[in-house]
C-alpha atoms as a printed R data frame, in Angstrom:
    type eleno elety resid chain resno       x      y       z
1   ATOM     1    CA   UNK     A     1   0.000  0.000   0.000
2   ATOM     2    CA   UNK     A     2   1.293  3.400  -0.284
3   ATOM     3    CA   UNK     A     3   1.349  6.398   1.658
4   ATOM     4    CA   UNK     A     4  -0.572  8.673  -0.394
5   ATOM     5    CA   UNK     A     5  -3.717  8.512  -1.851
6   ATOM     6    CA   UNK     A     6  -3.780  8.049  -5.709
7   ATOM     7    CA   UNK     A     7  -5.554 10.928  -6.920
8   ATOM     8    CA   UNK     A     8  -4.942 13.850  -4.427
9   ATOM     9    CA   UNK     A     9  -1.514 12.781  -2.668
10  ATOM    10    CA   UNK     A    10  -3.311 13.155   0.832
11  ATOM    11    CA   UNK     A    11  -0.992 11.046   2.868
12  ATOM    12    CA   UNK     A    12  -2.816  8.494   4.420
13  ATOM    13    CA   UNK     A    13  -2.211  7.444   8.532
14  ATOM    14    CA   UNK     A    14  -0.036  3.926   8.202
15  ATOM    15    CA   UNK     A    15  -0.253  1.298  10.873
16  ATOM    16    CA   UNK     A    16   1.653  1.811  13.816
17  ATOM    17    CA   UNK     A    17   2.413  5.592  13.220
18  ATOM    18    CA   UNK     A    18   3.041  7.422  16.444
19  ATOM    19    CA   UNK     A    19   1.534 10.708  16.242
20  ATOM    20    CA   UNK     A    20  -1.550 10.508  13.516
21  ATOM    21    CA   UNK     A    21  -2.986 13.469  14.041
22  ATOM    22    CA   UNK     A    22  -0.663 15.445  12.316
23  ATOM    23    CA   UNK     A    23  -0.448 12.937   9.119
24  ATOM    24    CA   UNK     A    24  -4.536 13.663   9.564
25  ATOM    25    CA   UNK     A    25  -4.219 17.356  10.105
26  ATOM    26    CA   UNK     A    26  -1.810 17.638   6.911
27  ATOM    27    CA   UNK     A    27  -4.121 15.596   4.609
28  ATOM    28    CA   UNK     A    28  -7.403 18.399   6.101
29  ATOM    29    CA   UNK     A    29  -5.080 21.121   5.336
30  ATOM    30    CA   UNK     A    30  -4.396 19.623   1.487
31  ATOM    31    CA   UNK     A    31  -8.301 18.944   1.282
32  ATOM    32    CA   UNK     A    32  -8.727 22.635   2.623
33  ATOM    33    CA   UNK     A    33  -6.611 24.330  -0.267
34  ATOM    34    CA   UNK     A    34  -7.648 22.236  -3.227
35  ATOM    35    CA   UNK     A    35 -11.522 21.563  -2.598
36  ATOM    36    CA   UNK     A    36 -13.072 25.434  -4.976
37  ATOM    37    CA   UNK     A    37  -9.416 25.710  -5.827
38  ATOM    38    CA   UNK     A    38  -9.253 29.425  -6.270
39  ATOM    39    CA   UNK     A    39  -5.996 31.174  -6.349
40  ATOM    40    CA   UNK     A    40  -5.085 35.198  -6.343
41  ATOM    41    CA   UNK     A    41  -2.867 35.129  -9.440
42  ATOM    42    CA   UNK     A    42  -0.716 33.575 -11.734
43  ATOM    43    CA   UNK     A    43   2.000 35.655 -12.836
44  ATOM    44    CA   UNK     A    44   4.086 36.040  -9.582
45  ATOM    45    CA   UNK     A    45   7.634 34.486  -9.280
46  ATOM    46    CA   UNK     A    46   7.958 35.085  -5.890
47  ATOM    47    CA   UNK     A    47   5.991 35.621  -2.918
48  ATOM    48    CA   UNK     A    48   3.919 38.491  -1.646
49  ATOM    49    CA   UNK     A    49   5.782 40.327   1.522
50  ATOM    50    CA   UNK     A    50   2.647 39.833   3.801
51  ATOM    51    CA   UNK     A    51   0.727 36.704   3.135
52  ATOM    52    CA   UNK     A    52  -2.052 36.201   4.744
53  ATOM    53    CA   UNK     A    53  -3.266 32.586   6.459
54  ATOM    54    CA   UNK     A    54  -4.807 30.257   3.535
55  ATOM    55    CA   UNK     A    55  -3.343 32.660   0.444
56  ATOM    56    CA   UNK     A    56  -3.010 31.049  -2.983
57  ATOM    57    CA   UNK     A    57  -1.390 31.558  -5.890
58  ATOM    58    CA   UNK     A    58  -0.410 29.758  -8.937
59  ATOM    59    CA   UNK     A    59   3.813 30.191  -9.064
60  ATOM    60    CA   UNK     A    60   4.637 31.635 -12.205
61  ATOM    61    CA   UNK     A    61   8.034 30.346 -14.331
62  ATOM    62    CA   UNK     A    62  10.904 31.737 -13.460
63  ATOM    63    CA   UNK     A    63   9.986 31.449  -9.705
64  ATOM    64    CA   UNK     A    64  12.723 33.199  -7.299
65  ATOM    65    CA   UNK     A    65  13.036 33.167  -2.649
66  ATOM    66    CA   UNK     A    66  10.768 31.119  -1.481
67  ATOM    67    CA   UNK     A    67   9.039 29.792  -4.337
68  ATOM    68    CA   UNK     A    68  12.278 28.721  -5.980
69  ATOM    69    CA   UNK     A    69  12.162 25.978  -7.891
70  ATOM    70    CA   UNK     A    70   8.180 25.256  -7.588
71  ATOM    71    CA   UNK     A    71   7.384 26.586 -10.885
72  ATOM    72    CA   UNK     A    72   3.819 25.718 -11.742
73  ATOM    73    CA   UNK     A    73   2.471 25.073  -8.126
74  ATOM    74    CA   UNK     A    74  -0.138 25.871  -6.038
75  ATOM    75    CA   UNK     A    75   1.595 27.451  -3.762
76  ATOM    76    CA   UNK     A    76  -0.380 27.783   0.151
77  ATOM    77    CA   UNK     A    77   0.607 30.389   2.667
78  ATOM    78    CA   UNK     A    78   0.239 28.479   6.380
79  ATOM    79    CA   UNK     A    79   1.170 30.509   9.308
80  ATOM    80    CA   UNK     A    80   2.166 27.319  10.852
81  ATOM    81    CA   UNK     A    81   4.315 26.080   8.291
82  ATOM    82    CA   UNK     A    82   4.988 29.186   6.194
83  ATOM    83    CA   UNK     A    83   4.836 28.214   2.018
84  ATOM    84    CA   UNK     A    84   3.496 24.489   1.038
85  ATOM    85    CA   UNK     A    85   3.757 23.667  -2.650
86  ATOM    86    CA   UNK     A    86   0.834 21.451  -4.466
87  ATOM    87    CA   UNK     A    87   1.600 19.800  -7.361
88  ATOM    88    CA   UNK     A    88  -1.137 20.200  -9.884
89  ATOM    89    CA   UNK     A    89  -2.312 17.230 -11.207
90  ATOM    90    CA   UNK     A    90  -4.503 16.522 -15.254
91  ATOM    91    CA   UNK     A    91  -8.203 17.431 -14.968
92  ATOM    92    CA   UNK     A    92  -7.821 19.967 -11.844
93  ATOM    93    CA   UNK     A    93  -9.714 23.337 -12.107
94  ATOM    94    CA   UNK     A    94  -8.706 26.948 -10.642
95  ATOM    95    CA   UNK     A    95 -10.428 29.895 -10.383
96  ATOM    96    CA   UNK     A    96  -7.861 32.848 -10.984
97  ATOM    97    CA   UNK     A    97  -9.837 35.538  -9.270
98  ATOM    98    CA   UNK     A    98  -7.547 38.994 -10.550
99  ATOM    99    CA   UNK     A    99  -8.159 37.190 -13.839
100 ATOM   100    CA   UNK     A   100 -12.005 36.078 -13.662
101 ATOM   101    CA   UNK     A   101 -10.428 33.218 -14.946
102 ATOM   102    CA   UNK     A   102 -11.016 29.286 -15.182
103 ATOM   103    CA   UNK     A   103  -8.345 27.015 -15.856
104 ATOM   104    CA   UNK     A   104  -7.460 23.321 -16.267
105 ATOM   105    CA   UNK     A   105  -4.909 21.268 -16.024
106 ATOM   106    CA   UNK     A   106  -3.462 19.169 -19.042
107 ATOM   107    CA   UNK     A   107  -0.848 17.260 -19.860
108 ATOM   108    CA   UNK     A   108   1.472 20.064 -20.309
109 ATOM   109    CA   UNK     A   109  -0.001 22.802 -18.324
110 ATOM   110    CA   UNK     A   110  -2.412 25.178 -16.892
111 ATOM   111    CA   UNK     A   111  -5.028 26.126 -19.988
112 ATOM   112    CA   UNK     A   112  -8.352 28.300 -19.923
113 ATOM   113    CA   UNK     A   113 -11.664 26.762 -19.823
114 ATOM   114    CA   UNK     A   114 -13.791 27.651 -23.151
115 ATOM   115    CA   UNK     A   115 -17.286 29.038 -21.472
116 ATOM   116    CA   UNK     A   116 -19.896 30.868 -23.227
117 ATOM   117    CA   UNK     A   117 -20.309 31.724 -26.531
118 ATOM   118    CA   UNK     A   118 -16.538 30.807 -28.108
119 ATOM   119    CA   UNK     A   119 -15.320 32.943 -31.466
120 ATOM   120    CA   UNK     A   120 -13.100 31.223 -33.721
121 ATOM   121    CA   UNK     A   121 -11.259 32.311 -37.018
122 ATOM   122    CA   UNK     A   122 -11.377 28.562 -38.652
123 ATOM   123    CA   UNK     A   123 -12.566 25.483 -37.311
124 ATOM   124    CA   UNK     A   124 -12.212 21.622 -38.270
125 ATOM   125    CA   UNK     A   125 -13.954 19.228 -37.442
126 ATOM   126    CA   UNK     A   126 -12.500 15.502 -38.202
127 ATOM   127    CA   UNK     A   127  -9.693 17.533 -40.669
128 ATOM   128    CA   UNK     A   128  -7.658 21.141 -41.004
129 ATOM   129    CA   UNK     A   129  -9.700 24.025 -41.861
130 ATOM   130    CA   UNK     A   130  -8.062 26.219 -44.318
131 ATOM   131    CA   UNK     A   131  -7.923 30.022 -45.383
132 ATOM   132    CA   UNK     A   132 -10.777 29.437 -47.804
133 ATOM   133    CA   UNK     A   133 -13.011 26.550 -45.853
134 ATOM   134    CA   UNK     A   134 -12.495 28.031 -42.980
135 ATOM   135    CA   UNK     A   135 -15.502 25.667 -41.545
136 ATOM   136    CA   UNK     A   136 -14.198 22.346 -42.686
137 ATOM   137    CA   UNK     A   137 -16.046 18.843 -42.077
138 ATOM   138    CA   UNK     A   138 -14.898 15.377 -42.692
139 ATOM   139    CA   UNK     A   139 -17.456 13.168 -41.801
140 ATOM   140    CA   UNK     A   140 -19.516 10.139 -42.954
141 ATOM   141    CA   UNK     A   141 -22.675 12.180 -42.587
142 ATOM   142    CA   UNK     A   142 -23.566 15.617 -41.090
143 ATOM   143    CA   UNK     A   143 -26.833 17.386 -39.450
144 ATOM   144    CA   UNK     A   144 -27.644 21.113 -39.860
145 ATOM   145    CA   UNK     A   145 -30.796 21.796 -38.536
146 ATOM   146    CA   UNK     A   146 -32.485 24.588 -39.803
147 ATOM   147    CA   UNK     A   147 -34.555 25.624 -36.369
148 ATOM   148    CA   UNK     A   148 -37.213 27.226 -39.106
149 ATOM   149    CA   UNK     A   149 -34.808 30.051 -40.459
150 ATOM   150    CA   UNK     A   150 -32.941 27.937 -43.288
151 ATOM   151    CA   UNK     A   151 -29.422 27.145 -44.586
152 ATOM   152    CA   UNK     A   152 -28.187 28.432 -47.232
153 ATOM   153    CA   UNK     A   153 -24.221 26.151 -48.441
């Protein structure tokens, strides 16, 4: 078994372990930060002068003091403990709040969440749109309904 859960990394209390409350109190104070992960910013490389208990931020590349080295992060201000580093993981969501901003995590990094009414130049679907067919389909069949105002192709 390991000592971390799979999907969060909340360290779990192993048999025998003298003092479990703070193995508990550390996997409550993960939960805490990450559960309506909302963060300040994203564009800081190091930290602010005053933090304040429970602060968030996403640490920016190029991260300096404190925050050296934990490019990427979620990075959590705990009196107690002073800056704790969470390593994002695929499929999480934060709310950048200076921003109004919702991003996910993929494979490579932090990328905004499409919402609303999206405006694109060129789009393909199932091949590359090009200059000209800038709305390109490649499909075995396709579906335009008309909603009583007409097509006109």
């Amino acid at each position: 078994m390991s000592d971390a859960s799979p999907l969060l990394g909340l360290p779990y209390i192993l048999p025998a372990q003298a003092q479990k409350h703070v193995t508990h109190n550390e996997a409550i104070r993960t939960l805490d930060a990450l559960v309506q992960l909302s963060v300040a910013d994203r564009t800081r490389t190091a930290p602010p002068l005053e933090p304040s208990e429970g602060d968030r931020h996403l640490v920016a590349a190029g991260a300096t003091g404190a925050w050296s080295a934990q490019d990427g992060k979620v990075a959590l201000w705990a009196a107690d403990a002073g800056w704790l580093f969470l390593a994002p993981r695929p499929g999480w969501l934060v709310w950048v709040e200076d921003e109004a901003l919702l991003l996910a995590r993929g494979a490579t990094g932090w990328e905004p969440v499409v919402s609303g009414v999206a405006e694109f130049d060129r789009l393909g679907v199932g091949t590359t749109p090009s200059a000209t067919n800038r709305l390109a389909v490649s499909s075995p069949a396709s579906l335009f309904d008309h909603a009583g105002a007409g097509h006109q192709l």
